[in-house]
Structures are given as structure tokens and as C-alpha cells.
GUGUZA-636576 format. One record per residue: z negated, x, y of N, C-alpha, C in turn; chain; residue in one letter. Coordinates in nm, 3 decimals, m for minus. Atoms other than C-alpha are relative to their C-alpha. Example, Ala and Ser with C-alpha at 12.3 -4.5 7.8 and 13.67 -1.06 7.14 Angstrom:
REM residues 2
<site n_pz="0.000" n_px="0.089" n_py="m0.119" ca_pz="m0.780" ca_px="1.230" ca_py="m0.450" c_pz="0.000" c_px="0.090" c_py="0.120" chain="A" res="a"/>
<site n_pz="0.006" n_px="m0.082" n_py="m0.119" ca_pz="m0.714" ca_px="1.367" ca_py="m0.106" c_pz="m0.073" c_px="m0.077" c_py="0.109" chain="A" res="s"/>
END
This chain:
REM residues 69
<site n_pz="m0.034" n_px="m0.140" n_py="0.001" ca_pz="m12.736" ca_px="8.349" ca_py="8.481" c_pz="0.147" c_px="0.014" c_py="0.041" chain="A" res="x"/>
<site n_pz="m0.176" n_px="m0.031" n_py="m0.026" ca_pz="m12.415" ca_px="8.476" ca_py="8.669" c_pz="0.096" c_px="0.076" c_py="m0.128" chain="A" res="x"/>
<site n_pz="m0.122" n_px="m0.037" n_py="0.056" ca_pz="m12.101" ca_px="8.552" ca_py="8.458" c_pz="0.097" c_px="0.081" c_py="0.060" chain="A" res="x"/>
<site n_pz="m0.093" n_px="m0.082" n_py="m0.087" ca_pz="m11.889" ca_px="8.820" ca_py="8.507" c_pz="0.154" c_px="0.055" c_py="m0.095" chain="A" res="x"/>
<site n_pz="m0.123" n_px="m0.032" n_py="0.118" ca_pz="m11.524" ca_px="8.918" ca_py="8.327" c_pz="0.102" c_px="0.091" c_py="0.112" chain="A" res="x"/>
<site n_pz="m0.119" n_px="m0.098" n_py="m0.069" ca_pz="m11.248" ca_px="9.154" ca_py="8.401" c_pz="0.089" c_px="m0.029" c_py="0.039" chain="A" res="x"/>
<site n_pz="m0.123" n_px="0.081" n_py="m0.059" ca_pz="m10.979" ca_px="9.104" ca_py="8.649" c_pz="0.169" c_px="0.135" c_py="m0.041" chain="A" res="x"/>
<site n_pz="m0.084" n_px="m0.129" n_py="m0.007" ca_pz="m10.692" ca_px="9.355" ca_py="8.517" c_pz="0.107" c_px="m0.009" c_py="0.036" chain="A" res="x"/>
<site n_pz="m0.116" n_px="0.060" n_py="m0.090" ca_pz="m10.430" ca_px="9.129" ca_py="8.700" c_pz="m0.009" c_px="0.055" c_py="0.122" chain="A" res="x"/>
<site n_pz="m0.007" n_px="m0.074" n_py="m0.192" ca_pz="m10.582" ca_px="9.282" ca_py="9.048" c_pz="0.010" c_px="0.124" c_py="m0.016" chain="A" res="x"/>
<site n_pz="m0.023" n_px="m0.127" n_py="0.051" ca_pz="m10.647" ca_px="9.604" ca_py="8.929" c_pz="m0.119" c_px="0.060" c_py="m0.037" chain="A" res="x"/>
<site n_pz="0.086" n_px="m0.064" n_py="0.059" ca_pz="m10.831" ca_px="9.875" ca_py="8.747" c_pz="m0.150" c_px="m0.011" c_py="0.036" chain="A" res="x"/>
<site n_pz="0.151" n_px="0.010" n_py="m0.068" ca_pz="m11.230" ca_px="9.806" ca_py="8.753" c_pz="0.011" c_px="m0.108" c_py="0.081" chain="A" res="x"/>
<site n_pz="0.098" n_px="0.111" n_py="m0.110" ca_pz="m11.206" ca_px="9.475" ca_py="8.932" c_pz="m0.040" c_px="m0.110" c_py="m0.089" chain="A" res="x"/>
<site n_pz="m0.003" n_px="0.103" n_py="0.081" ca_pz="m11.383" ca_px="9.188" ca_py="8.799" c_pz="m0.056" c_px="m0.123" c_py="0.096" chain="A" res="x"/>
<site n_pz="0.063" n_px="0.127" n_py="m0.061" ca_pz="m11.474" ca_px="8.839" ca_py="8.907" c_pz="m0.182" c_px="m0.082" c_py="m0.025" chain="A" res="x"/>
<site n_pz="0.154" n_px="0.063" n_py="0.040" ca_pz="m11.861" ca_px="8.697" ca_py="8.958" c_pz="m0.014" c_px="m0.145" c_py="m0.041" chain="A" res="x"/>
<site n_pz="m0.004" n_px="0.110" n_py="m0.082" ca_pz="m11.906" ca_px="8.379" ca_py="8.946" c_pz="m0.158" c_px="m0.115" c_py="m0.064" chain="A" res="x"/>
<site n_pz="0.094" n_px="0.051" n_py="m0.036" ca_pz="m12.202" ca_px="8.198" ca_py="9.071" c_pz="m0.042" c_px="m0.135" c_py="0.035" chain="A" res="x"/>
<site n_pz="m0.005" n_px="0.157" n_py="m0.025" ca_pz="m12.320" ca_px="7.827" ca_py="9.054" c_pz="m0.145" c_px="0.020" c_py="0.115" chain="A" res="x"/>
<site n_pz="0.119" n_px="0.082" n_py="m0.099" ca_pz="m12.513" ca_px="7.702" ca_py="9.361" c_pz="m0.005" c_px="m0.077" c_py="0.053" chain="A" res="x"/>
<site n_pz="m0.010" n_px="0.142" n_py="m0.059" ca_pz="m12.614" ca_px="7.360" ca_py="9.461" c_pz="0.125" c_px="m0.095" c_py="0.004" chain="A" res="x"/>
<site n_pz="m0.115" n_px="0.047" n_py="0.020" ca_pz="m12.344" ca_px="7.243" ca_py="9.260" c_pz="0.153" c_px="0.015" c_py="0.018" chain="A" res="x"/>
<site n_pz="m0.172" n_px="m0.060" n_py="m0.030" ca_pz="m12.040" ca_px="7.450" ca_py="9.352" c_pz="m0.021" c_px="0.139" c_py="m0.069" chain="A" res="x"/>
<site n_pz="0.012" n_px="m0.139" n_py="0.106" ca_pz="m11.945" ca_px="7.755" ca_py="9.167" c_pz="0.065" c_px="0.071" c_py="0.084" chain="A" res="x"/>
<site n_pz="m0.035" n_px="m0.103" n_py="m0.067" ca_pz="m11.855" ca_px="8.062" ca_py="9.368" c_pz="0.058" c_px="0.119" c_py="m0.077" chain="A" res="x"/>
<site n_pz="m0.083" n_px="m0.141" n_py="0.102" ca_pz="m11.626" ca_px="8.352" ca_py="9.254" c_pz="m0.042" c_px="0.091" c_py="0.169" chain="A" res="x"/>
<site n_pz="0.010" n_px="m0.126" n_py="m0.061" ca_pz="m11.691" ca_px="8.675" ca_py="9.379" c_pz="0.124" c_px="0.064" c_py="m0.060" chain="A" res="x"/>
<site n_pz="m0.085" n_px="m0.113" n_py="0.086" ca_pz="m11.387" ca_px="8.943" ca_py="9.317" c_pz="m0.062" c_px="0.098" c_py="0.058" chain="A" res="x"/>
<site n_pz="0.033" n_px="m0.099" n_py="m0.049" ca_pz="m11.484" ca_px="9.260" ca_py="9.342" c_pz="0.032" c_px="0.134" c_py="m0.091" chain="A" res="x"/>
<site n_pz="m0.026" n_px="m0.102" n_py="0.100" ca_pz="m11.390" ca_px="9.649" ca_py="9.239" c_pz="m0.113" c_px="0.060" c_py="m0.011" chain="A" res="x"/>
<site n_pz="0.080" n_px="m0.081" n_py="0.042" ca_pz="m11.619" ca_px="9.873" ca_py="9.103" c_pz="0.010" c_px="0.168" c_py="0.022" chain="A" res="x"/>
<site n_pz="m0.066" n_px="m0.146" n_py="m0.089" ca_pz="m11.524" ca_px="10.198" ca_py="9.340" c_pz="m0.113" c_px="0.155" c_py="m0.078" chain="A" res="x"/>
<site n_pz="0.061" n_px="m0.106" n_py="0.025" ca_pz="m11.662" ca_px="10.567" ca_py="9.286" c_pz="m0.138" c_px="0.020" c_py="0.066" chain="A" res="x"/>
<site n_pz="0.053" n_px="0.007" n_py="m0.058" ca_pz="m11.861" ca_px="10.524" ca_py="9.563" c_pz="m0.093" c_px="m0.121" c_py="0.061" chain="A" res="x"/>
<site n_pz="0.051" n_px="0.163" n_py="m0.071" ca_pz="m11.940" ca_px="10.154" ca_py="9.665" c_pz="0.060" c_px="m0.105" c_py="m0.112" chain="A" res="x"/>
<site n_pz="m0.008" n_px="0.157" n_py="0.057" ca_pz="m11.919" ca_px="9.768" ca_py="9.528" c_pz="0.122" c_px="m0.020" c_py="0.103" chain="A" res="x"/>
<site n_pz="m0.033" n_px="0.083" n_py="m0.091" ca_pz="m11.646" ca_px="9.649" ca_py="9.717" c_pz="0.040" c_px="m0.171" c_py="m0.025" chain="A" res="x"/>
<site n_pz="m0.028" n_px="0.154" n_py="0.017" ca_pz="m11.601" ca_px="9.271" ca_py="9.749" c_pz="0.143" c_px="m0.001" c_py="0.089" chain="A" res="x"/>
<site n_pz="m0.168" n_px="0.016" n_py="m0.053" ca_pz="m11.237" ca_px="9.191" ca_py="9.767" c_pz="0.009" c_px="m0.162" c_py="0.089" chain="A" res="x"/>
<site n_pz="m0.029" n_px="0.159" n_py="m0.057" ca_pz="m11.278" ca_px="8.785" ca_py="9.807" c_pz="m0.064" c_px="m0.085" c_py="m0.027" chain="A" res="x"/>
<site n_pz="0.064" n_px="0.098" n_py="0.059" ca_pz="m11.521" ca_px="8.521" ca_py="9.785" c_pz="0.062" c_px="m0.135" c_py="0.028" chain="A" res="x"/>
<site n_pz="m0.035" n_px="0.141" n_py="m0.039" ca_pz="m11.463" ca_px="8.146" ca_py="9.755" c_pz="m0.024" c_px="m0.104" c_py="m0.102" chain="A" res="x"/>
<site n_pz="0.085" n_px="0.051" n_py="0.058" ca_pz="m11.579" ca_px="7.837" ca_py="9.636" c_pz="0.145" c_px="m0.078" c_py="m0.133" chain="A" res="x"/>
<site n_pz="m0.085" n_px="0.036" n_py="0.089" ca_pz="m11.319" ca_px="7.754" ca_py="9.361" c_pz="m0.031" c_px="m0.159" c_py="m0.098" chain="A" res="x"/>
<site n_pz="0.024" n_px="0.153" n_py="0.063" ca_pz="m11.266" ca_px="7.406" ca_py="9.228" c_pz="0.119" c_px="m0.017" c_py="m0.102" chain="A" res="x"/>
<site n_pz="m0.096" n_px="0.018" n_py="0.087" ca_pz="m10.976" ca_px="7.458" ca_py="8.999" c_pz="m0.024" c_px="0.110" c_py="m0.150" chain="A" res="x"/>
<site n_pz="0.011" n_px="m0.122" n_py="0.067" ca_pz="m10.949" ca_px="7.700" ca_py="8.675" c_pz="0.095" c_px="0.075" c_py="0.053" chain="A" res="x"/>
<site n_pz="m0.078" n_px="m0.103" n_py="m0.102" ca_pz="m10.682" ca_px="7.854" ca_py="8.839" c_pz="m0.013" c_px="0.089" c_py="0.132" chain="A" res="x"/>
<site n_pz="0.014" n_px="m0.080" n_py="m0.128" ca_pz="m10.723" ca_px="8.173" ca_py="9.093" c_pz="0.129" c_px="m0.031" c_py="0.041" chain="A" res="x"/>
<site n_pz="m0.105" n_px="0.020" n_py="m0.078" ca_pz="m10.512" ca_px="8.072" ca_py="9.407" c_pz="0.062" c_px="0.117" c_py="0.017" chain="A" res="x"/>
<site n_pz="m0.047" n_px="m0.119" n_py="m0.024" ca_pz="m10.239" ca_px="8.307" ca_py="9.466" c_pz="m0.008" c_px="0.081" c_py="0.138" chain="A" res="x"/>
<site n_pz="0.051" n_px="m0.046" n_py="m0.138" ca_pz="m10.343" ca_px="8.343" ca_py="9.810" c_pz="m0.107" c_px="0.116" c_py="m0.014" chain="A" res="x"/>
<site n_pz="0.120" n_px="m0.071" n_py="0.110" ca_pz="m10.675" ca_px="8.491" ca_py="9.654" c_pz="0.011" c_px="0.154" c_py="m0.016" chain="A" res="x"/>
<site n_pz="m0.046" n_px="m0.099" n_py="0.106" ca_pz="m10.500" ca_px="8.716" ca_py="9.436" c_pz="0.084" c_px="0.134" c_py="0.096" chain="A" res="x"/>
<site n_pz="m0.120" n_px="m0.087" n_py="m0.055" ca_pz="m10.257" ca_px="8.863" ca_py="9.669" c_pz="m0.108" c_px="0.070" c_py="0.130" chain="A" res="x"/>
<site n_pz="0.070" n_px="m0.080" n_py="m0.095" ca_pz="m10.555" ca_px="8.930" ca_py="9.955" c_pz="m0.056" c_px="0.103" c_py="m0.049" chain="A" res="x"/>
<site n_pz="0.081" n_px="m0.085" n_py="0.047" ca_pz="m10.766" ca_px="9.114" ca_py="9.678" c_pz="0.103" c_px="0.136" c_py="m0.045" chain="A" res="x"/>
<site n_pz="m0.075" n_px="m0.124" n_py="0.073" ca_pz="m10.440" ca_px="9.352" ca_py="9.538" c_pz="0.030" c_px="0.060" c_py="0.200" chain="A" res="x"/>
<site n_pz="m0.057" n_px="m0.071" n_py="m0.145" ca_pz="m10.389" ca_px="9.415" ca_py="9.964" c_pz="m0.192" c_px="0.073" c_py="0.057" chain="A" res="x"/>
<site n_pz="0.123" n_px="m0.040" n_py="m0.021" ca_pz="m10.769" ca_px="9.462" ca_py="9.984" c_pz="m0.025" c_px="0.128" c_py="m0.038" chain="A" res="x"/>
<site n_pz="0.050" n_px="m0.128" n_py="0.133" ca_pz="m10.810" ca_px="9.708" ca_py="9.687" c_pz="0.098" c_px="0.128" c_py="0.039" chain="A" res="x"/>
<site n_pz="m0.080" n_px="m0.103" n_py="m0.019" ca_pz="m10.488" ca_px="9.892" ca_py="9.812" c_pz="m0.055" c_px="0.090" c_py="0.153" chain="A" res="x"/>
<site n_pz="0.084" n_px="m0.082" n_py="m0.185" ca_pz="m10.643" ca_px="9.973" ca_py="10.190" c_pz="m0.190" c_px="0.061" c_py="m0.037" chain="A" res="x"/>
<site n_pz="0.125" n_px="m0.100" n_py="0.026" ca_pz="m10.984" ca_px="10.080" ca_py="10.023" c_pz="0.042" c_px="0.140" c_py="m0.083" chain="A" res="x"/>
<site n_pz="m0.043" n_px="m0.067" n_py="0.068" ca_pz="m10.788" ca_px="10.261" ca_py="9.798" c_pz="0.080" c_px="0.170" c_py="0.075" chain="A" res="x"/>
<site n_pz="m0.114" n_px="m0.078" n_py="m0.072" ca_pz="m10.601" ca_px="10.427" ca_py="10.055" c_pz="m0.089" c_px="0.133" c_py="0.104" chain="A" res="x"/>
<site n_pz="0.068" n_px="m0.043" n_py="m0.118" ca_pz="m10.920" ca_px="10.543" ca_py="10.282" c_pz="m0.104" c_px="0.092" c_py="m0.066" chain="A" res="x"/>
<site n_pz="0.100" n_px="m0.105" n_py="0.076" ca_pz="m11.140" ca_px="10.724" ca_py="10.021" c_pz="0.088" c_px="0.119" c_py="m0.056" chain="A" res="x"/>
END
């Protein structure tokens, strides 16, 4: 069963999925918009730590969806 928790480091309503398949675990980020799901960033994560690379595409992601609705 996928797992899901709140990301309130990216911002309001986003949270992370994350999905085991064929032995690798997959994070989904994603916000929870008015209108749509958007998916900020997937990737196959091998550390407990979100890369800041990651982190910094999903707060530039969330700000340009943010910007267009």
C-alpha cells in the first residue's frame, strides 16, 4: 500500500507519495491544487534524505502553477 505524508517544507497542500516497485521506492511530490493534482517531482530515491535539487525544483514548480491559475 502507497504511503503518503505532508511536505510543509515545499508548501501548503504538498505531500510526498511514495511507491515501492521491483525493489526501488519512488517518491512522488505533489500539490493538491483547487483544480488539478499537480506532480511537482518524481524520483527514485535511495537515501532518507530529499535532495536539495528536488526540493528547490518542486518550490519553482509550485510557484509557476501558482502563478498561472
Amino acid at each position: 500500500m502507497p504511503q503518503s505524508r505532508s511536505l510543509p517544507a515545499i508548501g501548503s497542500r504538498c505531500h510526498e507519495l511514495r511507491i515501492t516497485d521491483e525493489g526501488k521506492i519512488w517518491r512522488i511530490f505533489y500539490h493538491l491544487g483547487p483544480d488539478a493534482v499537480v506532480i511537482l517531482e518524481v524520483l527514485n530515491k535511495k537515501t532518507q534524505r530529499t535532495p536539495q535539487a528536488a526540493v528547490k525544483n518542486c518550490k519553482r514548480r509550485l510557484r509557476l502553477y501558482r502563478s498561472n491559475i
